[in-house]
N, C-alpha and C positions, 0 to 999 in steps of 0.2 A: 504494500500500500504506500502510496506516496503522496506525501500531503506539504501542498504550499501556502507560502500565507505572500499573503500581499497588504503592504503598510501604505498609507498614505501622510504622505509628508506635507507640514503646512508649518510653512514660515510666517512670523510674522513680520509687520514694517521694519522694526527696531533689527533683527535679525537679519532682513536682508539688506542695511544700512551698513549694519558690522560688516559682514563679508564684503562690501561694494568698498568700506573703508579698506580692508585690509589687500586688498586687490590693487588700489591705489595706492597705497603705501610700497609695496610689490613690486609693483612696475615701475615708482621714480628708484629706488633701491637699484632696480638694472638696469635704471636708463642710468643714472648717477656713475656705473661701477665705469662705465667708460668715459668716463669726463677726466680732463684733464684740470688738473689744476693747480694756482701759481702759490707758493710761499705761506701766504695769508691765507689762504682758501684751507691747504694742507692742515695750517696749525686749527680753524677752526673745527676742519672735520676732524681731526685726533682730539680735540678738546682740550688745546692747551694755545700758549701765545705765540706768539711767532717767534719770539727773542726765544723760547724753550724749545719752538721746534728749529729755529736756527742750529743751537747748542745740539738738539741730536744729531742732526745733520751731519753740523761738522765731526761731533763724538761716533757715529754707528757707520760702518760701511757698507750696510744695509739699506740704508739711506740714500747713501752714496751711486750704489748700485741701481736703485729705479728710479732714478731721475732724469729727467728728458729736457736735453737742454735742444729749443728752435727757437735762432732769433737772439743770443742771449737770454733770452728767460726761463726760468730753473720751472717743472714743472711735474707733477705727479699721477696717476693716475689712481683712481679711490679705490680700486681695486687690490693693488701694490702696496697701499699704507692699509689695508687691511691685512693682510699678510704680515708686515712688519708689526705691526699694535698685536700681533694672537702671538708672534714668536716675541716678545716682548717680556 
């Protein structure tokens, strides 16, 4: 004998608001991971100053290593500073 059951699923507003948030949170998260970014920008994504992410900088050669210099200007990508922030 084989016996199925079938559920009916009902969201409510508030319920499908969360997931429509967390969908867009999601997506700038991957749009973000390829951004390039200058000095300032680095220090706010790791959450500290620039004069502190200068100092790693110059201190980590980890640092050193995924920096993308076009142009003269030093630049990271948020993908690579997360990398370095987990090995940290």
């Amino acid at each position: 004998m084989i016996v199925t059951a079938t559920y009916e699923h009902k969201l409510s507003d508030t319920d499908i608001d969360r997931i429509a948030e967390r969908v867009v949170r999601k997506l700038k998260q991957d749009e973000n991971q390829h951004k390039l970014l200058n000095i300032t920008e680095s220090a706010q994504y790791c959450g500290v100053s620039p004069q502190t992410f200068w100092r790693w900088r110059k201190r980590n050669k980890n640092l050193q290593d995924i920096e993308l210099t076009t142009g003269g200007v030093v630049q990271f990508r948020a993908e690579d500073l997360d990398k370095f922030l987990e090995s940290k």
